[in-house]
N, CA, C and O atoms as a GROMACS GRO file, in nm:
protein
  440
    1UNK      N    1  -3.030  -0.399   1.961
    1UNK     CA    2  -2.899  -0.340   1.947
    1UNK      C    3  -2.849  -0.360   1.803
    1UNK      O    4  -2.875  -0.463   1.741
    2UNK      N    5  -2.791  -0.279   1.763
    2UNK     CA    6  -2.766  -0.259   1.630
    2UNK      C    7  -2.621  -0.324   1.586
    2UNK      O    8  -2.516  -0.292   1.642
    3UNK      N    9  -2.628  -0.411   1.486
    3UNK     CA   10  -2.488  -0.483   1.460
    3UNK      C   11  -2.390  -0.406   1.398
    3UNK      O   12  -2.415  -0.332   1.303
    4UNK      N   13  -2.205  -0.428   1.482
    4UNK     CA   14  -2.170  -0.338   1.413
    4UNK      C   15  -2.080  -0.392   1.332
    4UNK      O   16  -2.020  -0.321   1.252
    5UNK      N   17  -2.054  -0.542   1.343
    5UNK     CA   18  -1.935  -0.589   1.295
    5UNK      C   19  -1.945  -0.530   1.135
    5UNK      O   20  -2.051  -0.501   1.078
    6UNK      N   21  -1.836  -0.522   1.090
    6UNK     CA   22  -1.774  -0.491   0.968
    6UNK      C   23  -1.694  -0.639   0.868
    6UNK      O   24  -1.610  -0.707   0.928
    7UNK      N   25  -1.725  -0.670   0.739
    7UNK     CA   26  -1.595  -0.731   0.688
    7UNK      C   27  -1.534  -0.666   0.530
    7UNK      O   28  -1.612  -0.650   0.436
    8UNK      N   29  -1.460  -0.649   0.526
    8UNK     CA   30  -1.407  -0.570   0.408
    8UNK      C   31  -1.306  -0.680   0.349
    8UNK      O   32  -1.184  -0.679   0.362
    9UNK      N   33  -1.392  -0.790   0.271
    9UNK     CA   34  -1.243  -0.871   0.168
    9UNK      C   35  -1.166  -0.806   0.044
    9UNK      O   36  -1.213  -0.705  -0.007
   10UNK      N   37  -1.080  -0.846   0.008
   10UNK     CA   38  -0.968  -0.795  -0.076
   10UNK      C   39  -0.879  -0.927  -0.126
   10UNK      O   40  -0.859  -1.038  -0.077
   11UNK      N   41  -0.844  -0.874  -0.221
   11UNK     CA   42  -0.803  -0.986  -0.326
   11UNK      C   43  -0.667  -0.917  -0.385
   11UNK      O   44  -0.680  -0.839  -0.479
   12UNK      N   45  -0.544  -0.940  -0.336
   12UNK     CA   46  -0.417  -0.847  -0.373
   12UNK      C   47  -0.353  -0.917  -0.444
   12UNK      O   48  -0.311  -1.028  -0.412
   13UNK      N   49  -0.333  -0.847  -0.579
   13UNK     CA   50  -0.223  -0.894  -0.697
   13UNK      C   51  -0.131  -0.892  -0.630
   13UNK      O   52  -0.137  -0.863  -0.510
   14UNK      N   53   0.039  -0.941  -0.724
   14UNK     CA   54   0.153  -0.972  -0.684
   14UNK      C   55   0.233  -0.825  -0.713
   14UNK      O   56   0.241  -0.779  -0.826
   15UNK      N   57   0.276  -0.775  -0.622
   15UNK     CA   58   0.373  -0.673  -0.623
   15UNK      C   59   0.284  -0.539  -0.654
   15UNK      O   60   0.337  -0.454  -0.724
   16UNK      N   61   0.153  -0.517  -0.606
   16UNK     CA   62   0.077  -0.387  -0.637
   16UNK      C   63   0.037  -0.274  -0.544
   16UNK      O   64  -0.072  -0.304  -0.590
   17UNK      N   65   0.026  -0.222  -0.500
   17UNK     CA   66  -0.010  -0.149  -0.351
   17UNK      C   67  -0.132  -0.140  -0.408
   17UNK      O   68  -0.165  -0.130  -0.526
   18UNK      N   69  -0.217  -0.149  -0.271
   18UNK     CA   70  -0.336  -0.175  -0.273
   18UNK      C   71  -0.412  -0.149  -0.170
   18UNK      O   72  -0.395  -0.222  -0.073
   19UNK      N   73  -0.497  -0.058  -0.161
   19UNK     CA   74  -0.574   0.000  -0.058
   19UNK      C   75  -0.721  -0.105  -0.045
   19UNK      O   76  -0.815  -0.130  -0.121
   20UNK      N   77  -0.678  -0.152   0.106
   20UNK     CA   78  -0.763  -0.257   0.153
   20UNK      C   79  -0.890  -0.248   0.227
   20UNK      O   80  -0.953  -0.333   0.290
   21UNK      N   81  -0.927  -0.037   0.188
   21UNK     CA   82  -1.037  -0.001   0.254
   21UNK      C   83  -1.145  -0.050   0.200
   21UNK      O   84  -1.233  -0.099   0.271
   22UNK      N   85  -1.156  -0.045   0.056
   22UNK     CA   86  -1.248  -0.102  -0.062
   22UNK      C   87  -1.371   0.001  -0.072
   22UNK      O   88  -1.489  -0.032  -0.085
   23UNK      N   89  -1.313   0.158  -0.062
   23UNK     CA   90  -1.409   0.247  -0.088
   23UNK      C   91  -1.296   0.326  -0.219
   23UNK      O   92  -1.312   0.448  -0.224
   24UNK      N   93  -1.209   0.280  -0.303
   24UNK     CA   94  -1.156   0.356  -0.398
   24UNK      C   95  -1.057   0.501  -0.340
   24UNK      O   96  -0.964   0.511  -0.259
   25UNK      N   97  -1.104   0.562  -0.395
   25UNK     CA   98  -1.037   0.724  -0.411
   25UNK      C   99  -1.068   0.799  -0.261
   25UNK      O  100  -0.992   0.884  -0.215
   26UNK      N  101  -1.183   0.756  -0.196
   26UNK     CA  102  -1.260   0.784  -0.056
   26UNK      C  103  -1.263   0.728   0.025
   26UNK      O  104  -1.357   0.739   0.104
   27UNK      N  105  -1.154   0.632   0.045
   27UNK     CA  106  -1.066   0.580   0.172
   27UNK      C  107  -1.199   0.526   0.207
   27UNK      O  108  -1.298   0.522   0.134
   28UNK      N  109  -1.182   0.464   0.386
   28UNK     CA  110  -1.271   0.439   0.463
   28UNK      C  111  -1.396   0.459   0.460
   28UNK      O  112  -1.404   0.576   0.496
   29UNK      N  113  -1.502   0.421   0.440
   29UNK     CA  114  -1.649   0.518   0.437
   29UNK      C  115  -1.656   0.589   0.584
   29UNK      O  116  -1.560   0.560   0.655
   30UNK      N  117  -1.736   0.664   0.633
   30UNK     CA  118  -1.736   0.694   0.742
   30UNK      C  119  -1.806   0.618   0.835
   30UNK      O  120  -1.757   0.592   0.945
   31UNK      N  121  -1.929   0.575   0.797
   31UNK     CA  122  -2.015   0.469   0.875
   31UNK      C  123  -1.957   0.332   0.881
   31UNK      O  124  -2.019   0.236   0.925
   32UNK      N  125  -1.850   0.327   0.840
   32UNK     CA  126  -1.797   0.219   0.874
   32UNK      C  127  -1.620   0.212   0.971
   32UNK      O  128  -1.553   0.120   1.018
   33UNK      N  129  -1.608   0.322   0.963
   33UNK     CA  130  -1.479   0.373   1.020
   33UNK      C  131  -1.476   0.283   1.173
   33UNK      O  132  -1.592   0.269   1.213
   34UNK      N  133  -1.379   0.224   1.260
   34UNK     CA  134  -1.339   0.120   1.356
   34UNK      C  135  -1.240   0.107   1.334
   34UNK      O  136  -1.155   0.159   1.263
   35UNK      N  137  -1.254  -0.002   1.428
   35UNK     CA  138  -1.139  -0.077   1.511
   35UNK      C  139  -1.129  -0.217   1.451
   35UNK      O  140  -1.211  -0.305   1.476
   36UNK      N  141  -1.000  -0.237   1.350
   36UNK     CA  142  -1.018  -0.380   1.273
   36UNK      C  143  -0.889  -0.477   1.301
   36UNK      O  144  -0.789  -0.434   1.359
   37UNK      N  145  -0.901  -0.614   1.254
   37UNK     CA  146  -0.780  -0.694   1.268
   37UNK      C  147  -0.795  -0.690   1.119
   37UNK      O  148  -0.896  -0.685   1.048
   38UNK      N  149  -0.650  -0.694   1.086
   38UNK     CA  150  -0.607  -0.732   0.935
   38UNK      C  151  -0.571  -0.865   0.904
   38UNK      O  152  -0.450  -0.889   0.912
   39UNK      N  153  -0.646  -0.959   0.869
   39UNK     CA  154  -0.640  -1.125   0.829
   39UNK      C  155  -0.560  -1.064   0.695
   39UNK      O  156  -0.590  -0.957   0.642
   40UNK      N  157  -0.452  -1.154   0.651
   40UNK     CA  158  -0.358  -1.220   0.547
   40UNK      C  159  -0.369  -1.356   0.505
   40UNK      O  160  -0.269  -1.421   0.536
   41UNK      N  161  -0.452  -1.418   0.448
   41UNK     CA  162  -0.434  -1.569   0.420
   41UNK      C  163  -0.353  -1.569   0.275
   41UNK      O  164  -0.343  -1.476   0.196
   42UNK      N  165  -0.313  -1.670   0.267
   42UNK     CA  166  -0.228  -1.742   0.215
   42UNK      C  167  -0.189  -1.876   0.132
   42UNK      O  168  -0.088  -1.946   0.125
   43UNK      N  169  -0.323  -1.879   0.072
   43UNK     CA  170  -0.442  -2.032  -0.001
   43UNK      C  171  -0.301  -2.092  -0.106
   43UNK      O  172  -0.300  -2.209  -0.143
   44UNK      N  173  -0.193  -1.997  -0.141
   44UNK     CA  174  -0.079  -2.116  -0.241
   44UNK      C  175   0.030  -2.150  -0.144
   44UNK      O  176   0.067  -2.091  -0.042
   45UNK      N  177   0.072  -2.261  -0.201
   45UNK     CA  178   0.203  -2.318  -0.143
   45UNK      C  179   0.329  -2.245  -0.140
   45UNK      O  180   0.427  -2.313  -0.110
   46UNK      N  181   0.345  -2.148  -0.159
   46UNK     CA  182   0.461  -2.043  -0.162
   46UNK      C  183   0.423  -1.957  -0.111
   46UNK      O  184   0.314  -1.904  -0.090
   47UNK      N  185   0.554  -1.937  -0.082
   47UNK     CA  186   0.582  -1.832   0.108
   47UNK      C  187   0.548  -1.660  -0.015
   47UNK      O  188   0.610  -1.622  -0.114
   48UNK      N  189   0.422  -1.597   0.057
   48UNK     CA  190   0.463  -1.449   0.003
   48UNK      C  191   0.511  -1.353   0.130
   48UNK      O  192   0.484  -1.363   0.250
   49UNK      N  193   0.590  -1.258   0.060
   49UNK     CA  194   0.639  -1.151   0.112
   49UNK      C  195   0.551  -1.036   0.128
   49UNK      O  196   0.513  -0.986   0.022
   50UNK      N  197   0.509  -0.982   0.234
   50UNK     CA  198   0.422  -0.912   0.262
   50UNK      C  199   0.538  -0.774   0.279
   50UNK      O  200   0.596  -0.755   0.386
   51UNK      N  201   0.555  -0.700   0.174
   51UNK     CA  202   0.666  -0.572   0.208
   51UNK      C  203   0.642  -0.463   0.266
   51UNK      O  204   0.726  -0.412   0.340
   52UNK      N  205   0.503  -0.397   0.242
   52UNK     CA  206   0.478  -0.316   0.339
   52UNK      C  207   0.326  -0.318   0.345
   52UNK      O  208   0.246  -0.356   0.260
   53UNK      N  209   0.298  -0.251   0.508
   53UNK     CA  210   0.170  -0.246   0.514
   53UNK      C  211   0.143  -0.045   0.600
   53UNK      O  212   0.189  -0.013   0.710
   54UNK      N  213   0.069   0.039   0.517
   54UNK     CA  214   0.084   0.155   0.521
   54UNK      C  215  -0.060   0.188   0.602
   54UNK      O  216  -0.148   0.104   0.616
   55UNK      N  217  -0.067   0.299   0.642
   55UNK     CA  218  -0.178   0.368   0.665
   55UNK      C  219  -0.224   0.525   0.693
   55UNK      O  220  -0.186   0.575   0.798
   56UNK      N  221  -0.266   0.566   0.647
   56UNK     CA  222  -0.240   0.707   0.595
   56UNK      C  223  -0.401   0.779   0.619
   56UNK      O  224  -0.502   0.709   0.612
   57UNK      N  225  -0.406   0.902   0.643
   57UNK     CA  226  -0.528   0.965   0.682
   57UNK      C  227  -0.586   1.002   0.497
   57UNK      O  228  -0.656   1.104   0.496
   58UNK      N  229  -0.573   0.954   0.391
   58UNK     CA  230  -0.629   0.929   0.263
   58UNK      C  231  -0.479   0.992   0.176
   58UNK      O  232  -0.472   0.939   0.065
   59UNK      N  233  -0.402   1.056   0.193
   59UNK     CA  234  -0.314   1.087   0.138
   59UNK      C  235  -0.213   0.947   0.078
   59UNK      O  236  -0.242   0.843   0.137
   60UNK      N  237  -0.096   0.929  -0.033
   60UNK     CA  238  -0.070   0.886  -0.103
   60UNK      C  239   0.071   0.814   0.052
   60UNK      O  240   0.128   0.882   0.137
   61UNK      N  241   0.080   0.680   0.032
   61UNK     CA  242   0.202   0.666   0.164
   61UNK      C  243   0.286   0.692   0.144
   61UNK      O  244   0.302   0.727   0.027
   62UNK      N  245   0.399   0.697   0.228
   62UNK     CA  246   0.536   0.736   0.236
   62UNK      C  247   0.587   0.621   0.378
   62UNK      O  248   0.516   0.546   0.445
   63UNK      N  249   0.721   0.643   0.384
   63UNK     CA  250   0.791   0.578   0.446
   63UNK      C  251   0.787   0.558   0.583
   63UNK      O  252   0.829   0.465   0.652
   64UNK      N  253   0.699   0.713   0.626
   64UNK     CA  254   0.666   0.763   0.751
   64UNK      C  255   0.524   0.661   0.796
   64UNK      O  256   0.526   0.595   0.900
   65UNK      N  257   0.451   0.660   0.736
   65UNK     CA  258   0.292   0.547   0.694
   65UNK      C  259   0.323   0.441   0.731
   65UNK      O  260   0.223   0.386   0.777
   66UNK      N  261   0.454   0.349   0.741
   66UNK     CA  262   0.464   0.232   0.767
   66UNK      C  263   0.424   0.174   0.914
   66UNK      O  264   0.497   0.216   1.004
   67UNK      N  265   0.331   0.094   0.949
   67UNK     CA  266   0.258   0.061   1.036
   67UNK      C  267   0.305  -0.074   1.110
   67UNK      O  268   0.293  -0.099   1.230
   68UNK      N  269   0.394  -0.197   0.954
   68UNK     CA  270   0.411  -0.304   1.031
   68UNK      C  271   0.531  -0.340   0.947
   68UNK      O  272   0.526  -0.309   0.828
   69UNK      N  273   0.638  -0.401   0.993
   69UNK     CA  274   0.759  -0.428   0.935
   69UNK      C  275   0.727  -0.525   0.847
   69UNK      O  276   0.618  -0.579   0.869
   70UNK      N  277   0.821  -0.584   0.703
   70UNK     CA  278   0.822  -0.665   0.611
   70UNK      C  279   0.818  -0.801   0.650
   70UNK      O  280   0.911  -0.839   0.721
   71UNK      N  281   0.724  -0.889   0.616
   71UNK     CA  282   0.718  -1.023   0.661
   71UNK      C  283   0.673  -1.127   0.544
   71UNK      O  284   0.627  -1.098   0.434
   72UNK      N  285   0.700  -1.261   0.600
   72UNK     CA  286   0.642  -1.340   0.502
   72UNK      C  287   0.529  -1.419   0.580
   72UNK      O  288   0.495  -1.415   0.698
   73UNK      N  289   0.488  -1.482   0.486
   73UNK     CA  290   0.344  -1.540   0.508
   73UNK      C  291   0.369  -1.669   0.448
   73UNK      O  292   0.381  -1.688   0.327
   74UNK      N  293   0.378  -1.780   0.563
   74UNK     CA  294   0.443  -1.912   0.446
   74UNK      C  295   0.302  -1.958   0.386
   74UNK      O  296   0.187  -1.924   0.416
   75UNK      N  297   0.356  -2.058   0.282
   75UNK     CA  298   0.259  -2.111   0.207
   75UNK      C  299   0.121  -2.180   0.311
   75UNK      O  300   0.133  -2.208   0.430
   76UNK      N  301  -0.002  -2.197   0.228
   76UNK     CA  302  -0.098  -2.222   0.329
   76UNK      C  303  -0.099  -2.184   0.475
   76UNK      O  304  -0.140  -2.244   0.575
   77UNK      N  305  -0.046  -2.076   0.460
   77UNK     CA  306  -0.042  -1.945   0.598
   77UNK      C  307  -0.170  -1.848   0.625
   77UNK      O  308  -0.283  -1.832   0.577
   78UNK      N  309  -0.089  -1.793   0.731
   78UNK     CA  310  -0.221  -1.666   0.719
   78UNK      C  311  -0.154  -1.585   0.858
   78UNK      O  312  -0.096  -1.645   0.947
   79UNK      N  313  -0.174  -1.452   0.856
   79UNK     CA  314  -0.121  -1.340   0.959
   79UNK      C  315  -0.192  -1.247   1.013
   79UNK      O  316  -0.243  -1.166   0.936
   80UNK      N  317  -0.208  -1.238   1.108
   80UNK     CA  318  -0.281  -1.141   1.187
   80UNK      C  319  -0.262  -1.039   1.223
   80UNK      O  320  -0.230  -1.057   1.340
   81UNK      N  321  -0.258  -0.912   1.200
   81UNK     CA  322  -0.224  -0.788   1.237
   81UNK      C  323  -0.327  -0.702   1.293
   81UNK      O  324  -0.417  -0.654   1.225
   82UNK      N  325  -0.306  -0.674   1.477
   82UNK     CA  326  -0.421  -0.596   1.515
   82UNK      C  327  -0.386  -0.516   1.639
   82UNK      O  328  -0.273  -0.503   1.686
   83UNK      N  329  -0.493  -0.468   1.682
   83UNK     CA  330  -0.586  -0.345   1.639
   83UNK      C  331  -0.500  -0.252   1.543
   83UNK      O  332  -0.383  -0.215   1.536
   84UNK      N  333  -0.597  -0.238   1.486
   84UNK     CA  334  -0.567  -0.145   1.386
   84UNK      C  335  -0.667  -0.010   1.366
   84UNK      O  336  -0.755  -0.020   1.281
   85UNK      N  337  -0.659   0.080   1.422
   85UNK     CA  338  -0.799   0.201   1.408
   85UNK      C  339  -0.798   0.290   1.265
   85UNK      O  340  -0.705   0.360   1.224
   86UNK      N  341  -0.877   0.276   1.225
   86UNK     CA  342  -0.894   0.277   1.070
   86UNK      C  343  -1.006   0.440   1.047
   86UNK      O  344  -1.111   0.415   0.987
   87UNK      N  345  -0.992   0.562   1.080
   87UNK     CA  346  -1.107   0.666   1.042
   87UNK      C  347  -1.188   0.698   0.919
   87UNK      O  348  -1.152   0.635   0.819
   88UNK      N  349  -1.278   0.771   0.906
   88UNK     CA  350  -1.310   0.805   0.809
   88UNK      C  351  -1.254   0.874   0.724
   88UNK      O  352  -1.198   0.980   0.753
   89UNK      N  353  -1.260   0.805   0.554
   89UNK     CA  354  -1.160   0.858   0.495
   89UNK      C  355  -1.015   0.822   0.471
   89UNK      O  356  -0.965   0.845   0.361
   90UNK      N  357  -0.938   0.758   0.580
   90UNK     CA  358  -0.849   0.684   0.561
   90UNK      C  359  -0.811   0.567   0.478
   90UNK      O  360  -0.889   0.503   0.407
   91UNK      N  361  -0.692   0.546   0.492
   91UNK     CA  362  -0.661   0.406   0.404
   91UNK      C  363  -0.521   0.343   0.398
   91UNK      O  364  -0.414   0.403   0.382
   92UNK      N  365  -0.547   0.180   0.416
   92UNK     CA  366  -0.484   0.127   0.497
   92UNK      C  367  -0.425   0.032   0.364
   92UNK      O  368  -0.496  -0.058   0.318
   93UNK      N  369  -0.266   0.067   0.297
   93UNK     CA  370  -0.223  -0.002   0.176
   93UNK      C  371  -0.091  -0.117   0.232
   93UNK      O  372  -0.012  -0.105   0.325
   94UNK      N  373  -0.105  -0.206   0.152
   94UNK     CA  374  -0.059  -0.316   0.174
   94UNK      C  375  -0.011  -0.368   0.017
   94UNK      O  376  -0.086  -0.340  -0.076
   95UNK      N  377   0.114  -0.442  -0.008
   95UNK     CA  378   0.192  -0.472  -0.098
   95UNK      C  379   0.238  -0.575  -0.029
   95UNK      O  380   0.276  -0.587   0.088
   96UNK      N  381   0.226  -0.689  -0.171
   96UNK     CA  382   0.268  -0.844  -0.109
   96UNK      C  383   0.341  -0.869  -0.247
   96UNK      O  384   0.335  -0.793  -0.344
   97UNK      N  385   0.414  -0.994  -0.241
   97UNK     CA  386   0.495  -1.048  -0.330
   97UNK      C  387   0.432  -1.144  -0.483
   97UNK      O  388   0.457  -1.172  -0.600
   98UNK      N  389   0.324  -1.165  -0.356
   98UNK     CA  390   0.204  -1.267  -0.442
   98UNK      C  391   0.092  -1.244  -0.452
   98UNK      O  392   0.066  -1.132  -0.406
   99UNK      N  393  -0.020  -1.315  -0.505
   99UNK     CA  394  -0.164  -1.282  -0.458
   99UNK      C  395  -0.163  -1.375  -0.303
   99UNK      O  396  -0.096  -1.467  -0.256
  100UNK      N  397  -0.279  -1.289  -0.258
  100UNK     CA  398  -0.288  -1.318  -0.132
  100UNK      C  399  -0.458  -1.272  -0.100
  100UNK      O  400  -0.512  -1.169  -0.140
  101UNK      N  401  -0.508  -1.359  -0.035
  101UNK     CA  402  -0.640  -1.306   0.026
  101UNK      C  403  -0.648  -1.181   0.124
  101UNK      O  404  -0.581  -1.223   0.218
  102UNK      N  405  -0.686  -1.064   0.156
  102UNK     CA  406  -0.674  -0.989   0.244
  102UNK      C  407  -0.816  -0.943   0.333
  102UNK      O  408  -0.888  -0.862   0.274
  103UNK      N  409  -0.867  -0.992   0.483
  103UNK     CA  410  -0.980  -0.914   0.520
  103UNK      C  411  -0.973  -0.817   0.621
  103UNK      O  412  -0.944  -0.856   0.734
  104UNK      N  413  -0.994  -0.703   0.601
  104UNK     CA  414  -1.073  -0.632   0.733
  104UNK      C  415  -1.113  -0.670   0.811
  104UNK      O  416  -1.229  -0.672   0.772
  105UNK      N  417  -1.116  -0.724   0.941
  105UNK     CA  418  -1.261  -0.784   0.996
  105UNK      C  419  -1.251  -0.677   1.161
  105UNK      O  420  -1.153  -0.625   1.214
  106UNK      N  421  -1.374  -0.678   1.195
  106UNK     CA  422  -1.369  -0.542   1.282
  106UNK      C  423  -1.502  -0.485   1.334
  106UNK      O  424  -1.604  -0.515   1.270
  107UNK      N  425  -1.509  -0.437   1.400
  107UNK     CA  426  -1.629  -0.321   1.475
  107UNK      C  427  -1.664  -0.165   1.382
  107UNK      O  428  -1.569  -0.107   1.330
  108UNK      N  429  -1.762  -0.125   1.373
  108UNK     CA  430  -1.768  -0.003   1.318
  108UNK      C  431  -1.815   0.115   1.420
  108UNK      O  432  -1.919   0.119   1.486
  109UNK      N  433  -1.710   0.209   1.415
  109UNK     CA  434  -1.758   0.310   1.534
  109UNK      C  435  -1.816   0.429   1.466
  109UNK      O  436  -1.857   0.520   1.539
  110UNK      N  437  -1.822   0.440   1.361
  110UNK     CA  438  -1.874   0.555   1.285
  110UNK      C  439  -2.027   0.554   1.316
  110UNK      O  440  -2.101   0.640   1.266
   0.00000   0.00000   0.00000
């Protein structure tokens, strides 16, 4: 049987939107397209603000895109946000206050 797990890490500057598919300009790959939890860790001692987290069929987000309300992440934290179904091509942007670790982790149904 063929493995499908997926992990997609990400490394988010402070105050940048940032698409956490980690295929660039081409969103999601397709062979990897699933069903993911969104890990947030949180490795400094200060609380970041996680302001929005978007997701969009590859188009640029808007207000409508918003997937999970504004939160913080206290210091030596970490947040879980899931299921999350992620297609080919898509892309799933996220803006934090701080750097912050960010993973994908997930099944691939593509």
């Amino acid at each position: 049987m063929a493995d499908l797990s997926e992990l997609i890490p990400t490394y988010l500057s402070a105050n940048t939107q940032t698409d956490v598919t980690g295929n660039g300009a081409n969103g999601m790959p397709a062979a990897s397209a699933g069903t993911y939890t969104l890990n947030l860790c949180n490795d400094s001692d200060a609380e970041v603000v996680i302001s929005a987290i978007y997701l969009t069929k590859g188009e640029a987000p808007t207000q409508a895109h918003k997937i999970h309300p504004s939160h913080s992440v206290e210091g030596r934290g970490y947040s879980l946000i899931q299921p999350i179904k992620i297609g080919a091509g898509w892309k799933l942007f996220v803006t934090a206050s701080g750097p912050i670790s960010a993973q994908l982790i997930g099944r691939k149904e593509g």
